[in-house]
C-alpha positions in Angstrom: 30.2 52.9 156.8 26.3 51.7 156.0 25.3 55.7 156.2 26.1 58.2 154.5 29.5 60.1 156.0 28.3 64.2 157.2 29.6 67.0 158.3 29.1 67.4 162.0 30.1 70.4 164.4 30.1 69.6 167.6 30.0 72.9 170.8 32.9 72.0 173.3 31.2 74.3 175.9 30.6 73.1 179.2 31.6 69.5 177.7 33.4 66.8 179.7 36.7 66.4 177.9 37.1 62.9 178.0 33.4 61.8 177.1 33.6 64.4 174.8 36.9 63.0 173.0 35.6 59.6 172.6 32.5 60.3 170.8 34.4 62.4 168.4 36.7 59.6 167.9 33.5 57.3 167.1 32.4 59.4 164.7 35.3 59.8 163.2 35.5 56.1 162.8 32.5 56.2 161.0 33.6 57.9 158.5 31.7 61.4 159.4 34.0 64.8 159.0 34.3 66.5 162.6 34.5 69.7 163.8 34.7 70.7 167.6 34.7 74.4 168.4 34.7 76.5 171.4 38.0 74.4 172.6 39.2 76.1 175.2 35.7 76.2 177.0 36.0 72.1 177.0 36.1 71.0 181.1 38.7 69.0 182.5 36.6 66.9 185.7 38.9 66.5 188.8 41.3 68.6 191.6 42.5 71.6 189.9 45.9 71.2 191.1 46.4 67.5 190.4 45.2 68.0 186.7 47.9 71.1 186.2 50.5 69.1 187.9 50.5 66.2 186.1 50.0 67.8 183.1 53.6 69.3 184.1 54.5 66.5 184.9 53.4 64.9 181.3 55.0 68.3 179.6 58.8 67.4 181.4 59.0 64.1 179.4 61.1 64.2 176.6 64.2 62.0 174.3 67.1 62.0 176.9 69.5 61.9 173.6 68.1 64.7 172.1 65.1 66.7 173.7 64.8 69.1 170.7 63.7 65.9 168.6 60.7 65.3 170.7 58.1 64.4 171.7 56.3 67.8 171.5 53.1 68.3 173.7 50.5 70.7 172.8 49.6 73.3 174.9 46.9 75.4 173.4 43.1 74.0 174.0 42.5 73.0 170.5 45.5 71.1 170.0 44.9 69.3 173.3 41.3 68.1 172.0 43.0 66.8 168.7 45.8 65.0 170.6 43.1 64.0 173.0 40.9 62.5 170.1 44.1 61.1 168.3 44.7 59.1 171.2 41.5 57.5 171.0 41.7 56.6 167.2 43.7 52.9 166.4 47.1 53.9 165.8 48.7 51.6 163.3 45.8 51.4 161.1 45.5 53.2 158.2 41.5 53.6 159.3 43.0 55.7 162.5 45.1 57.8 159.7 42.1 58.9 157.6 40.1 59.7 160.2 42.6 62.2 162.1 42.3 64.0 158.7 39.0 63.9 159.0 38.9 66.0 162.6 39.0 69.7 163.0 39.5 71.8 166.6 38.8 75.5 166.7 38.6 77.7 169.5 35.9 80.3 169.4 33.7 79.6 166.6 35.3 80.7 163.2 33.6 82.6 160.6 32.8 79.9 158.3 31.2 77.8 161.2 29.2 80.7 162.5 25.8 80.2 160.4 26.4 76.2 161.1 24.2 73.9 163.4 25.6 73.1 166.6 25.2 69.8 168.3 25.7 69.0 171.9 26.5 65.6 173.3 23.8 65.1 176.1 26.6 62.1 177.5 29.7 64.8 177.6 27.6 67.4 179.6 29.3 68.5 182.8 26.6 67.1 186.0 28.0 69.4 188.3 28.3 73.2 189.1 31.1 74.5 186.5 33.1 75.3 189.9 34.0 72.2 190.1 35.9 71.8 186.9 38.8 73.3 185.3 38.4 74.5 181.6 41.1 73.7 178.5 41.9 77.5 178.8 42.8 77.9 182.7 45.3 74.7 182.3 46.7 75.9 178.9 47.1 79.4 180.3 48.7 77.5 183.2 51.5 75.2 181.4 52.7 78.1 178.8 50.4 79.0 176.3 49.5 82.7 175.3 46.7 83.6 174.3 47.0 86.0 171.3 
């Protein structure tokens, strides 16, 4: 924590999710307040059908006493990113506590945001044609979110 911690906003669009989740966890780690917006434009690299399948596949598991008592998996884009992010943060440290609190997820850009600098992460880019990915919002639309 040598520097000092900033406010950063990062644009999900046309970002790999993955590359883009881990970065965000560094910084976050660092002590530096996060932002990610434009969530549901966030791409997910693979087959479109084997990401939407096992994500299915991840939705179906659940407490075979009581179901209703979780676990609960997020289905919107923004929550995704955060659960993405949380996952990549040390869990029984209180570090990995503080700096969940430190992370925000929007989708669209809010009002607030909108006057803001926003950085890309040149290592999260998508390489290939956009074609060839699937974006947060297709696979939440997909699973059971909808969109207001």
């Amino acid at each position: 924590m040598d520097k000092q911690a900033q406010n950063i906003v990062i644009d999900g669009t046309d970002q790999i999710a993955g590359r883009l989740s881990s970065n965000v966890a560094k910084m976050l780690l660092q002590g530096n307040r996060v932002t990610v917006v434009n969530c549901e434009k966030i791409m997910l690299s693979g087959n479109r059908s084997n990401i939407i399948n096992e994500y299915r596949d991840f939705l179906e598991i659940a407490s075979i006493l009581h179901p209703e008592h979780g676990p609960y998996h997020p289905r919107r884009p923004d929550t995704i990113i955060a659960r993405m992010v949380r996952g990549m943060l040390p869990r029984k440290k209180p570090s990995g506590d503080a700096a969940l609190k430190r992370l925000r997820t929007y989708m669209g850009v809010p009002k607030q945001l909108k006057s803001s600098k926003k950085i890309v992460l040149e290592n999260a880019k998508i390489t290939r044609p956009s074609a060839n990915y699937t974006t947060m919002y297709d696979l939440s639309k997909t699973v059971g979110w909808t969109p207001a």
